[in-house]
C-alpha positions in Angstrom: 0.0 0.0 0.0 1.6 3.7 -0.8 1.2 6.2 1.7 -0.8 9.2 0.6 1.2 11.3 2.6 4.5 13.1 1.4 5.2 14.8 3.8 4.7 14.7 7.7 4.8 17.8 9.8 6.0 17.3 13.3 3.6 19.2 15.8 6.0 18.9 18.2 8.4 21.5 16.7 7.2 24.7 15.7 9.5 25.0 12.4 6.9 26.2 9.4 4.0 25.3 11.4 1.5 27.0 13.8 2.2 30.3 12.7 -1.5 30.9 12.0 -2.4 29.6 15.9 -4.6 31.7 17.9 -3.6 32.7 21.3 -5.6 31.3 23.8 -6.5 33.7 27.5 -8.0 30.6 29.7 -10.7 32.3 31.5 -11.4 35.4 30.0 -14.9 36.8 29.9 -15.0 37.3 26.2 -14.6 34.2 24.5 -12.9 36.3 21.5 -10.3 37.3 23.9 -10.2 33.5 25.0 -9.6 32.2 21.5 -10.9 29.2 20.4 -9.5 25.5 21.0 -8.1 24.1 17.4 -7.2 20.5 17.2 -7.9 19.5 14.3 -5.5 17.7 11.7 -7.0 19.6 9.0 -4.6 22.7 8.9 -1.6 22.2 11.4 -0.4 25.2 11.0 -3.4 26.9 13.1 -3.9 24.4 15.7 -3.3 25.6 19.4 -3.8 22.8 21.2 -2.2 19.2 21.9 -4.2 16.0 20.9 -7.1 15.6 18.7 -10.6 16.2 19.2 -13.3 13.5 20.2 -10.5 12.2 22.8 -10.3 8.2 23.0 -12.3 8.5 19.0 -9.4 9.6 17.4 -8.0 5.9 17.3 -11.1 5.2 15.1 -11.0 8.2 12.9 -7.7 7.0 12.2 -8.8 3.5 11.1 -11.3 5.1 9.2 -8.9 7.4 7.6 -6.4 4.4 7.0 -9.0 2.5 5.6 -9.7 5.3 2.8 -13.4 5.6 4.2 -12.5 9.0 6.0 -10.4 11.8 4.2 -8.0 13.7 5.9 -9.1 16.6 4.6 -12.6 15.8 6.3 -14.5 18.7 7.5 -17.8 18.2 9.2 -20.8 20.5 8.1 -22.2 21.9 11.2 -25.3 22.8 9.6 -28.4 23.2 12.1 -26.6 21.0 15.0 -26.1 23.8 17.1 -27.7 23.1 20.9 -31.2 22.8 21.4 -31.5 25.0 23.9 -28.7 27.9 25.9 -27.0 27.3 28.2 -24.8 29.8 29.9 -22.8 31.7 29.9 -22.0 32.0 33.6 -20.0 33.9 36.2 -18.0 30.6 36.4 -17.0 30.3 32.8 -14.3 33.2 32.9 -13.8 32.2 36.4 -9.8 30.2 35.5 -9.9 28.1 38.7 -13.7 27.4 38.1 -13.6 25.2 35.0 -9.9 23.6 33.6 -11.0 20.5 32.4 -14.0 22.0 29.6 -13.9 24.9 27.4 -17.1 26.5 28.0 -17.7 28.1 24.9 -17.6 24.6 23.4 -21.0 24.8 22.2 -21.3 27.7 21.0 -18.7 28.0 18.3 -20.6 28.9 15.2 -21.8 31.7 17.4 -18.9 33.5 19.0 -16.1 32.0 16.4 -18.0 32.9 13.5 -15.2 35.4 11.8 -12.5 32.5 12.4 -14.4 29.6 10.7 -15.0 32.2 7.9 -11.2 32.7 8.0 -10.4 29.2 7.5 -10.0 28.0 11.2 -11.0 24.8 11.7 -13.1 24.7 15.0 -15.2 22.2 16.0 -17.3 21.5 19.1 -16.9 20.2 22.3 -20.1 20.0 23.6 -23.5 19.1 21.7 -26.8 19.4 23.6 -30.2 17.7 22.1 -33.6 16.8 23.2 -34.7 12.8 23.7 -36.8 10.3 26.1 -35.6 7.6 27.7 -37.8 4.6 29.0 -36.3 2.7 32.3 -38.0 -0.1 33.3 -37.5 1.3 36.9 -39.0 4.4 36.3 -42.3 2.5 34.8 -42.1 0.5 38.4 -42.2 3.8 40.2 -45.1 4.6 38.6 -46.9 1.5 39.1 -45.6 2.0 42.8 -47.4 5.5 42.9 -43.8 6.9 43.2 -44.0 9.0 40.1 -46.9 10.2 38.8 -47.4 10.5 34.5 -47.9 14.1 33.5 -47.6 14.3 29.7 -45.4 17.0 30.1 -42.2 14.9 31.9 -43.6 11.8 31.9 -45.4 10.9 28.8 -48.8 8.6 29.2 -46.2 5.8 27.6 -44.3 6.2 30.9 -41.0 7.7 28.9 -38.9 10.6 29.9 -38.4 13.9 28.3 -34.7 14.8 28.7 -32.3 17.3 27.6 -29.0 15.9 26.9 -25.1 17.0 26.8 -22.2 15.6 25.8 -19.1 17.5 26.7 -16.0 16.3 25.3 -12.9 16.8 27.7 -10.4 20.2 27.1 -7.9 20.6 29.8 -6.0 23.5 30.5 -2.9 22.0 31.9 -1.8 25.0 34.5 -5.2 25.0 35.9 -5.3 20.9 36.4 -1.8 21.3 37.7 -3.0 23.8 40.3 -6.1 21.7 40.8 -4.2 18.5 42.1 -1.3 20.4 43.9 1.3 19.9 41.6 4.2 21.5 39.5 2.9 21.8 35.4 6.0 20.7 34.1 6.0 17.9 36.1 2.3 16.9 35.5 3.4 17.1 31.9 6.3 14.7 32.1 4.1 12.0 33.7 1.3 12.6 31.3 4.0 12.0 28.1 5.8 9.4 30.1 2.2 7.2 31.2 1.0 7.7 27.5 3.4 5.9 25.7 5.3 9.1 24.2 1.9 9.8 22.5 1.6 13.2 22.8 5.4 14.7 22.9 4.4 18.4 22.4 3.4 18.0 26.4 8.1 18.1 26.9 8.5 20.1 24.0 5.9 22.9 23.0 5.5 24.5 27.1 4.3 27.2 24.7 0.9 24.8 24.3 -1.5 24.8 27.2 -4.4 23.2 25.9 -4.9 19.1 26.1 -7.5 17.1 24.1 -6.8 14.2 26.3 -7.5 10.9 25.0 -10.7 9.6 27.3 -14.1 9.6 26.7 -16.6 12.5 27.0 -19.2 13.2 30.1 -23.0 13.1 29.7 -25.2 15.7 31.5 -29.2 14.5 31.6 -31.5 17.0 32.4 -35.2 17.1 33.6 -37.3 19.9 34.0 -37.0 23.1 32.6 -33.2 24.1 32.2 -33.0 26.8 32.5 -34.1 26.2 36.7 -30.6 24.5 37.2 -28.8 27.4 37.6 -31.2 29.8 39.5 -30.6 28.9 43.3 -34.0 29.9 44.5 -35.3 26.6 42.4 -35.0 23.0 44.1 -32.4 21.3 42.4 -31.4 17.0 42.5 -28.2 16.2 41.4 -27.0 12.5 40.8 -23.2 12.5 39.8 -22.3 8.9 38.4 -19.6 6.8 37.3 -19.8 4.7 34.7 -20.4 1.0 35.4 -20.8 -0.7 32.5 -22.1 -4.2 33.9 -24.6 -3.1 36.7 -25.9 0.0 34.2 -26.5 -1.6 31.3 -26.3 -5.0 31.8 -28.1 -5.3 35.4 -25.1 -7.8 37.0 -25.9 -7.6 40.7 -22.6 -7.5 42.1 -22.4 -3.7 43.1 -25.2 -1.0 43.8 -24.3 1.5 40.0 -27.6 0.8 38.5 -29.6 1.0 41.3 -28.3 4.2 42.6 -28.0 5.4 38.7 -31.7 5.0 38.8 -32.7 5.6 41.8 -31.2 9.6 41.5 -33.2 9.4 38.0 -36.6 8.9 40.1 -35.6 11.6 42.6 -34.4 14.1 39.3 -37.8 13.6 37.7 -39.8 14.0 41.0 -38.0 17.3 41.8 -38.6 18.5 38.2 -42.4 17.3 38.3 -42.6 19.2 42.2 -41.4 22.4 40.1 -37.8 22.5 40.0 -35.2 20.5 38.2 -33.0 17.4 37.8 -29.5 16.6 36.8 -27.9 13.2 36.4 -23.8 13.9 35.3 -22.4 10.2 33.9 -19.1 10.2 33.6 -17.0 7.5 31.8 -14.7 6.4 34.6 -15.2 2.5 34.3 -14.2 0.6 37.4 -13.3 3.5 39.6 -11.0 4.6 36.1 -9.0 1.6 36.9 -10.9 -0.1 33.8 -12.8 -3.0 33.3 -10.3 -5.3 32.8 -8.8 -4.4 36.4 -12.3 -4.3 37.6 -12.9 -7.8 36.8 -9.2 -8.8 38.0 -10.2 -7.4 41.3 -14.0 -9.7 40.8 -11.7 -12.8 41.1 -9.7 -12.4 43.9 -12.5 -10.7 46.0 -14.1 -14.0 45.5 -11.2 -16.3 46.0 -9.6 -15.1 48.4 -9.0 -17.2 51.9 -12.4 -16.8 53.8 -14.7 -15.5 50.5 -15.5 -11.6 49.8 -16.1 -9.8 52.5 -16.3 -5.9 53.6 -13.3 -5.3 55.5 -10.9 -6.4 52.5 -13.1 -5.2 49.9 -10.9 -2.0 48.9 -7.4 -3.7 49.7 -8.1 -6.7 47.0 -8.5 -3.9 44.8 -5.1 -2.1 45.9 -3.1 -5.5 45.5 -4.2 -5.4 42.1 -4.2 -1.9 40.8 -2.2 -0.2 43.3 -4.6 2.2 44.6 -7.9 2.1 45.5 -9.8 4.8 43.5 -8.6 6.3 40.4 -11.1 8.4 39.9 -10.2 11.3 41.2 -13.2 13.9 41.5 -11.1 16.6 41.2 -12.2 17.9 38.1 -15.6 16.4 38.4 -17.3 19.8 39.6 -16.2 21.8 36.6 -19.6 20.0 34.6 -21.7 21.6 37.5 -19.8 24.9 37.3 -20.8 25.1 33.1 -24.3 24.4 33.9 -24.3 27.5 36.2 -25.1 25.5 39.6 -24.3 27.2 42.5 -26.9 25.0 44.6 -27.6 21.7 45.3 -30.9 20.7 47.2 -30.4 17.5 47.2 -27.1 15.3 45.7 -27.9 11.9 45.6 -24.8 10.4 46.6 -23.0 8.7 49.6 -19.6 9.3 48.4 -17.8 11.5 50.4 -15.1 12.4 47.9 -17.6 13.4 45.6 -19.5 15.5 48.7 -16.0 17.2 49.0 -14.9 18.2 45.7 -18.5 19.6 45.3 -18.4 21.9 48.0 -14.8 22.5 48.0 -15.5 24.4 44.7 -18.0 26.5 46.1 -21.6 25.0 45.4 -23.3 24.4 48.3 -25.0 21.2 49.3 -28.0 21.3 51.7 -28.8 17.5 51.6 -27.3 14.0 51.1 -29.2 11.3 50.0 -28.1 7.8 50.3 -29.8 4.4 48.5 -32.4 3.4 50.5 -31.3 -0.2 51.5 -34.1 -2.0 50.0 -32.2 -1.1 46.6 -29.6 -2.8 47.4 -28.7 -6.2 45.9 -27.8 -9.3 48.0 -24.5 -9.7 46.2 -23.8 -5.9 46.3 -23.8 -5.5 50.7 -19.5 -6.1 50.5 -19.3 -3.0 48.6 -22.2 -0.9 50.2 -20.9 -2.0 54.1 -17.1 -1.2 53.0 -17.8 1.9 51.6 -19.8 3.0 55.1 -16.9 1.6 57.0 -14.8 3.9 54.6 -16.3 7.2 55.2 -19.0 7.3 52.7 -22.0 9.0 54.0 -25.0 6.9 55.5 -27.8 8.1 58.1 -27.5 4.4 59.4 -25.3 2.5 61.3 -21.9 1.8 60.4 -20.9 -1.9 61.0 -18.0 -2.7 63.3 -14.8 -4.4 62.0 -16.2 -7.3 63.3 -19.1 -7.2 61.7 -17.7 -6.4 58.0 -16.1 -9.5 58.5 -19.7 -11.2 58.6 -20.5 -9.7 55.3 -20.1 -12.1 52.1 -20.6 -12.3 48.8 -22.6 -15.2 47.1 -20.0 -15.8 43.8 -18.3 -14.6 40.9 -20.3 -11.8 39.1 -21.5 -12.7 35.8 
């Protein structure tokens, strides 16, 4: 096969190219002053930022590309798939230490970038927002329960959902997510380079570069009720932040408490929104506590196997042995999707985790009540994890079980 390339241009040295790249001013107020986030392959010589857009996708487009079904010179016609409905902007999206992990403006492109993509600039979006309904078994059980009540507006007489959607594709400004986790930039940028393979070298040699397309997946945001309620603080708000689980939320496996608490916090979303206010559910892709699924399954095995059965008190050092840490996820960053969304108050977060409680509130939304899963949503095979996460500090208006009694607490047998 010949290549169809004669020539490669090396991002990683500036040489001949990026000599059309806009300067980018994280956090200003005007997103002209800002400058716009350019990462396509398109036109080198005015990207800005390091990586590719549509993060962990890139791989594919590639293939594609490879494959001759996808030319490189491939520009997508954004013709009438701008968002459904507006969102922002807010006090927090020139705010630099509010949001480094999502350009705000991502959206909004056509809009405020209008004279650059006239001028040849290839910007694309971040962040897409749309209209849908979703039909949950669970949801029709809470109305058959008397729960939930069908209204035609939120609930349809079919028992579906009407939902507002947003996907927001990762951007990270690297001095802001150094300053966010406490350490040096250059340093974050070595490890970044060094735990990716080499993949990205401009992170050693272009300093000059502060903007990362990071290769992961994007965030969801579901949202009930009328929008534009989320970010006015004298409206009851419920916010469900969740981490991906692919098993228990799609698939229903039993072993852990995602899908139940994923659909319990849509119930309590869609009731708030029905009472008059609005609902939020955030799902982030961090599979396995961003250990991955692989590791999560690793971790399966020797919870069940090991020398007395699965049980509570060894439930987060069986995953240590095998990952090295506990808890990847690191919900840091995890606030800046509430902080685009203009939320300054949370009635009611639907959520026991405490690190999840603490980056909220550490970034200056205030939380006025916890909600944990009521324990009659709990599976049989998922008490390990609930009675070592109580036992770890996760919120719980119960009882928290002693050593001793963790030790009590088994699992029935390999998830499947």
């Amino acid at each position: 096969m010949t290549s169809t390339y004669s020539h490669l241009g090396l991002t990683s040295h500036p040489g001949s190219i990026f000599k059309g790249a806009l300067p980018i001013h994280w956090g200003a107020k005007d997103p002209k002053e800002r400058g716009p986030i350019v990462g396509s392959m398109t036109c080198k010589e005015h990207r800005n930022a390091i990586g590719t857009h549509s993060g962990s996708y890139g791989v594919y487009r590639a293939l594609a590309t490879a494959a001759g079904d996808l030319t490189p010179e491939h520009r997508p016609d954004l013709t009438n798939t701008s968002p459904v409905i507006d969102i922002g902007p807010f006090p927090s999206w020139s705010d630099p230490e509010k949001m480094v992990s999502i350009d705000p403006w991502g959206a909004k492109i056509a809009q405020v970038f209008r004279d650059e993509l006239a001028a040849g600039y290839d910007i694309r979006p971040t962040i897409a927002v749309t209209k849908a309904h979703m039909l949950m078994p669970e949801i029709l059980d809470a109305i058959e329960a008397g729960r939930l009540q069908k209204d035609g507006a939120i609930i349809r007489e079919s028992g579906d959902i009407a939902v507002t959607k947003a996907a927001l594709d990762p951007v990270w400004y690297l001095p802001g997510i150094a300053q966010r986790f406490g350490v040096e930039e250059g340093d974050l940028r070595r490890v970044l380079f060094e735990e990716t393979g080499g993949m990205y070298p401009e992170l050693i040699t272009r300093p000059d570069l502060k903007v990362l397309l990071p290769p992961i997946g994007s965030t969801t945001v579901y949202m009930f009720g009328d929008p534009k309620k989320i970010s006015d603080p004298t409206q009851k708000l419920t916010v469900r932040v969740h981490d991906e689980c692919n098993g228990s939320d799609v698939f229903g496996s039993d072993i852990c408490t995602c899908r139940p608490y994923l659909t319990h916090g849509i119930e309590e979303a869609v009731r708030t929104a029905q009472e008059g206010g609005s609902g939020v559910i955030v799902y982030f892709r961090k599979e396995g506590r961003a250990l991955g699924e692989v590791t999560k399954f690793l971790v399966y095995n020797a919870r069940k196997r090991q020398e007395g059965g699965d049980s509570a008190a060894t439930y987060f050092r069986r995953t240590e042995c095998v990952a090295g840490v506990q808890d990847m996820r690191f919900q840091e960053l995890m606030p800046d999707t509430l902080q685009w969304l203009g939320i300054t108050k949370i009635d009611r977060l639907i959520s026991m985790s405490d690190m999840k409680y603490n980056a909220i509130v550490g970034s200056g939304i205030n939380v006025l009540e916890r909600v944990s899963i009521p324990d009659g949503l709990v599976p049989v095979d998922a008490q390990v994890e609930m009675e070592a996460k109580k036992a770890a500090g996760y919120y719980t208006a119960g009882a928290v079980k002693s050593e001793t009694d963790l030790l009590d607490v088994k699992g029935r047998g390999l998830d499947d």
